[in-house]
C-alpha atoms as one frame of an Amber mdcrd trajectory, in Angstrom:
protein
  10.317 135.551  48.899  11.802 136.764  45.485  10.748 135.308  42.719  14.155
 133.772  41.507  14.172 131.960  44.909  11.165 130.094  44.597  11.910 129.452
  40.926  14.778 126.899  42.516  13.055 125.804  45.155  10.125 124.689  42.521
  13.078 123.195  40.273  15.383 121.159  41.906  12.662 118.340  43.631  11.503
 118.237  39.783  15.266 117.280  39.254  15.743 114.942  41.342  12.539 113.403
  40.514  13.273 112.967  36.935  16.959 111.537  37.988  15.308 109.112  40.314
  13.547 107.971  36.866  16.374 107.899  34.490  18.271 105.320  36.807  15.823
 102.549  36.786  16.604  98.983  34.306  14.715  99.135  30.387  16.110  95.552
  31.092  13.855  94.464  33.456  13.053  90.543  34.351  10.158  89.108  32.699
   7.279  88.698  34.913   6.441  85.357  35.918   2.872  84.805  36.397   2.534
  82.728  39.655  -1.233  82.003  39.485  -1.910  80.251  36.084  -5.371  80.024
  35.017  -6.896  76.474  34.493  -6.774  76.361  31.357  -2.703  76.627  30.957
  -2.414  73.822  33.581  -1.769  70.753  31.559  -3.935  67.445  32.201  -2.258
  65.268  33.680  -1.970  61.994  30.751  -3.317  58.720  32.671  -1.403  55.640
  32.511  -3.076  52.662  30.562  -5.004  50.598  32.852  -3.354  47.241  33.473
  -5.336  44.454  31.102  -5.249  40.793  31.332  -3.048  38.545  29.000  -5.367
  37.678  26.367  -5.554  34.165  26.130  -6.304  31.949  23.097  -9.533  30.150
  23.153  -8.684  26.824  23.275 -10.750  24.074  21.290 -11.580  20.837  22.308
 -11.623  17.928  19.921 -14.428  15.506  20.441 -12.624  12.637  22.366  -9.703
  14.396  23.567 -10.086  13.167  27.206  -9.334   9.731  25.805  -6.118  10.906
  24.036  -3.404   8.153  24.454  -5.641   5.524  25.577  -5.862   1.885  24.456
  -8.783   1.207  21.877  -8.190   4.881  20.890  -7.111   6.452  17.759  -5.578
  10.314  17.223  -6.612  11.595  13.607  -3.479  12.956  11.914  -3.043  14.846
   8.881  -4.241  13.051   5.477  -6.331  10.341   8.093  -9.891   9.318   6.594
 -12.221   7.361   8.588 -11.890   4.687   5.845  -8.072   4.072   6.017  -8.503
   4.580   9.923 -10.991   1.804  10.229  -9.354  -0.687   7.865  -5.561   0.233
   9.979  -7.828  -0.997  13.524  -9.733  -4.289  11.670 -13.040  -2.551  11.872
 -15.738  -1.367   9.324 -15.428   2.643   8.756 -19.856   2.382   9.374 -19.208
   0.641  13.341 -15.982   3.425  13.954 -18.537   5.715  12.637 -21.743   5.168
  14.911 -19.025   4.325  18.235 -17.931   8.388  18.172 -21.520   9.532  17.028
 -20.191  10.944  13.714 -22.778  12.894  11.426 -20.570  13.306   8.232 -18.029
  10.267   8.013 -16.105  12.073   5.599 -15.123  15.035   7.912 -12.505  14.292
  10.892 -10.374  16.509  12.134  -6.741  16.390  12.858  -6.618  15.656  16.892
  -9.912  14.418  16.969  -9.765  11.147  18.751 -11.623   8.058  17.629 -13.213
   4.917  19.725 -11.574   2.244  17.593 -12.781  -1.093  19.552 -16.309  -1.333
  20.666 -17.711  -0.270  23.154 -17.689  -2.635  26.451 -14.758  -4.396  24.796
 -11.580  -4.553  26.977  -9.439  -2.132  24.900  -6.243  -3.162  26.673  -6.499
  -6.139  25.281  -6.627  -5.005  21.480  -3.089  -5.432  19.507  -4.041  -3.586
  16.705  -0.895  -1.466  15.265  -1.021   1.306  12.897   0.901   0.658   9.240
   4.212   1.289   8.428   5.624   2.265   5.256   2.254   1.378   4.190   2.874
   4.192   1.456   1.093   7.046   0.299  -2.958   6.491   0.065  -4.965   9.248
  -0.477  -8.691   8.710   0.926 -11.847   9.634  -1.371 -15.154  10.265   0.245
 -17.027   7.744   1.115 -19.686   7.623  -0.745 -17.990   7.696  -3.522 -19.393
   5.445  -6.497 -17.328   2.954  -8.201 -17.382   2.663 -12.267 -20.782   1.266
 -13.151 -20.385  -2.445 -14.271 -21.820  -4.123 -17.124 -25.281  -5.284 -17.184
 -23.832  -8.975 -16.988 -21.883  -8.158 -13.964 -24.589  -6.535 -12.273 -26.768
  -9.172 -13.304 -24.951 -11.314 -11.296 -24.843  -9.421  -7.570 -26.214 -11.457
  -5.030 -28.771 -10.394  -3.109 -27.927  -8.047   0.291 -28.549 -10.562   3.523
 -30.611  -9.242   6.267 -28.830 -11.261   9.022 -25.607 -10.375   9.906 -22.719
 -12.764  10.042 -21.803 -14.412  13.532 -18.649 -12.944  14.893 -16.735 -15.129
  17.064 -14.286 -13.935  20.190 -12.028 -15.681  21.373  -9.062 -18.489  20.019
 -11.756 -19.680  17.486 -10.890 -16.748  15.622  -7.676 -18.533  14.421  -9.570
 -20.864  13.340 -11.038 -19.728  10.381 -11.630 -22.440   6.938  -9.625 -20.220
   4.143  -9.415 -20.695   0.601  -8.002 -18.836  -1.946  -8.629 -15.980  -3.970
  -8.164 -16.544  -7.359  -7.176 -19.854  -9.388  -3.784 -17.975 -10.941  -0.444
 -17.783  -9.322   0.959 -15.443  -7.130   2.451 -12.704  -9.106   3.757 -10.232
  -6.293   4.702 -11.935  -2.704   3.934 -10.023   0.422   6.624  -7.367   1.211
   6.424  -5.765   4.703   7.537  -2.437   3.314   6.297  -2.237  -0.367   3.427
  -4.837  -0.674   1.308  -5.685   2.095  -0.059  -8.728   0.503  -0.402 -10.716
  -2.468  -1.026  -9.775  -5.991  -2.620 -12.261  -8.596  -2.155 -11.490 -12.452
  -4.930 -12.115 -14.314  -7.383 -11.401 -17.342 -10.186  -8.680 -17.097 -13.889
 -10.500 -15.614 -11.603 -13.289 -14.096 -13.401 -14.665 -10.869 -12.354 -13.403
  -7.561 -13.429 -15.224  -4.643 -14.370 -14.717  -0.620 -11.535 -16.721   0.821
 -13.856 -17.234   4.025 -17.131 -16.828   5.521 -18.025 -12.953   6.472 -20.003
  -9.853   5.980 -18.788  -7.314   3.319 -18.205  -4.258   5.634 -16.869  -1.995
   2.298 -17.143  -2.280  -1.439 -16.310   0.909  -3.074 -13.737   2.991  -4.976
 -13.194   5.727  -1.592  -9.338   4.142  -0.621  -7.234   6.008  -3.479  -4.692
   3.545  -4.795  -6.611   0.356  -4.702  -9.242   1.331  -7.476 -12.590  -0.710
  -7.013 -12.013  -2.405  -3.389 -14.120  -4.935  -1.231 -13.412  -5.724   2.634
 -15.040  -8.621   4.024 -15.087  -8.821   7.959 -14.692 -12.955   8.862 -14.866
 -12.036  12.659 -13.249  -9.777  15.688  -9.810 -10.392  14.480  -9.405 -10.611
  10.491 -10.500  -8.848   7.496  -9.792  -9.852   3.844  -8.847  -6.742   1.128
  -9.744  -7.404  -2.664  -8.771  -4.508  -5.107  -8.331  -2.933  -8.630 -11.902
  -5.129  -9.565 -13.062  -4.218 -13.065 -16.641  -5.360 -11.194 -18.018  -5.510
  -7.896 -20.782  -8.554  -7.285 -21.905  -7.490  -3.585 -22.646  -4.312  -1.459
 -22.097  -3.438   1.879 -23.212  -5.546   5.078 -23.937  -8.862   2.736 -23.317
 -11.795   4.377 -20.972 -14.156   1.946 -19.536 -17.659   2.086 -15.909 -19.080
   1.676 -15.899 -19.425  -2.336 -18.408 -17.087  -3.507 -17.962 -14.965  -6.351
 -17.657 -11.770  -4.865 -15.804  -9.585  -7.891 -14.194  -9.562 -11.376 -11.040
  -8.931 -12.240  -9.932  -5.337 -13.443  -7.292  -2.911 -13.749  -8.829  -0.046
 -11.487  -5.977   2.313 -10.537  -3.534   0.075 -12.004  -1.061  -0.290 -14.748
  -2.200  -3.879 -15.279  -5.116  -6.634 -14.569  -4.326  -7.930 -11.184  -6.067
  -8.362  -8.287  -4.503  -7.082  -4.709  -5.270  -9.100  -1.862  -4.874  -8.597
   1.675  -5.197 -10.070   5.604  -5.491  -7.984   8.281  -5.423  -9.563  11.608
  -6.302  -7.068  14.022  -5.529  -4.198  11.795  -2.188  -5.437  10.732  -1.432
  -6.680   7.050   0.025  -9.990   7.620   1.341 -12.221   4.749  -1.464 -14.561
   3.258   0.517 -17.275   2.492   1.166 -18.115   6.093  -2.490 -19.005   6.208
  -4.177 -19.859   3.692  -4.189 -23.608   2.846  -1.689 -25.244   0.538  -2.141
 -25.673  -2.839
């Protein structure tokens, strides 16, 4: 074969090769790789697990179960035990020992108190809670009064050991009162703004049980009525004395109808008067509707 033959037949397959070459795409798709490796698979993210409400831990008063009921008494705000006993006609030491309270000068607000005693029929107790009584702001207590002078301290009885007897029943209308003080009545009894009877007087003037009773409170702890002493005459009234320069007796002494229990004094207020009260059942009630005429 000559040589220029196989000189074409050698060149044009080259040709058409290289043509074949110079028609494909420098454009070409990117390639899509369709087995990832693990570690471009993205986790999956996991849905928060369902949790329970959270509920608030709810605290239980002491006496709570007995909320609403007769004999019964829901602390409010600014409530001490002292102002609570005296509202129900009891002594703040029985309300006290009846709800098992360590520290009488803590109660809470909601706490509820036994305010009759126990085994008494509570349906039967009347005793209301004051209105408009005013604003009285309880100290603790054990909170001492101003010490008297050595006369008046002199002249404190001594503390009985036997406790009063505490009648039931109609006989405790029928009680032998006196009065107070000699003086006049200065201030009548007010449902609203005075919820008794206030005497004018001179500083160490005499102030007197008006019945037979036990002293259940003598101390400065009720905020507005200075140096006070409540006397318990049985299950239905107490008798209030305050703003004494002097008190002459201590708690749980037994006193008689005309005994010297105080003096006269201006403690927590603007003059020398002494404050008197009745509380029948907790109530104030006016004092000249029972105590004998002049």
């Amino acid at each position: 074969m000559p040589s220029r033959l196989r000189y074409l037949l050698i060149l044009v397959p080259t040709s058409l090769l290289l043509s074949a070459c110079s028609s494909v795409s420098l454009n070409q798709a990117p390639v899509e790789d369709r087995n990832p490796t693990p570690a471009k698979i993205a986790a999956p993210v996991p849905e928060p697990a369902a949790s329970a409400p959270l509920v608030p831990e709810v605290k239980l008063l002491p006496g709570a179960e007995n909320a609403g009921k007769p004999g019964y008494y829901t602390v409010k705000p600014g409530d001490a035990l002292i102002r609570v006993a005296l509202d129900n006609g009891q002594s703040w030491r029985d309300v006290a020992k009846w709800n098992s309270l360590e520290n009488p000068n803590r109660i809470e607000v909601g706490q509820v108190l036994r305010v009759v005693p126990p085994g008494v029929d509570a349906a039967a107790v009347t005793a209301k809670p004051i209105a408009g009584a005013g604003k009285v702001e309880a100290r603790p207590l054990d909170a001492k009064p101003p010490v008297a002078s050595a006369s008046a301290a002199s002249a404190v009885a001594p503390v009985a050991k036997e406790p009063p007897k505490e009648s039931t029943g109609s006989d405790d209308d029928n009680l032998a009162w006196g009065w107070p003080v000699s003086q006049p009545v200065s201030a009548g009894f007010d449902d609203q703004r005075n919820k008794g009877l206030d005497f004018a007087g001179k500083p160490g003037d005499a102030v007197l049980a008006v019945a037979d009773g036990r002293v259940v409170y003598a101390g400065s702890g009720l905020r507005g009525y200075g140096n006070l002493v409540i006397i318990k005459h049985n299950n239905t009234y107490l008798t209030a004395y305050a703003h004494n320069r002097a008190m002459l007796v201590e708690q749980d002494q037994v006193v008689r109808k005309g005994q010297r229990i105080a003096e006269m004094g201006s403690t927590e207020s603007d003059t020398v008067k002494l404050h008197f009260e009745v509380r029948k059942l907790g109530k104030p009630v006016d004092p000249s509707r029972i105590l004998p005429a002049r």
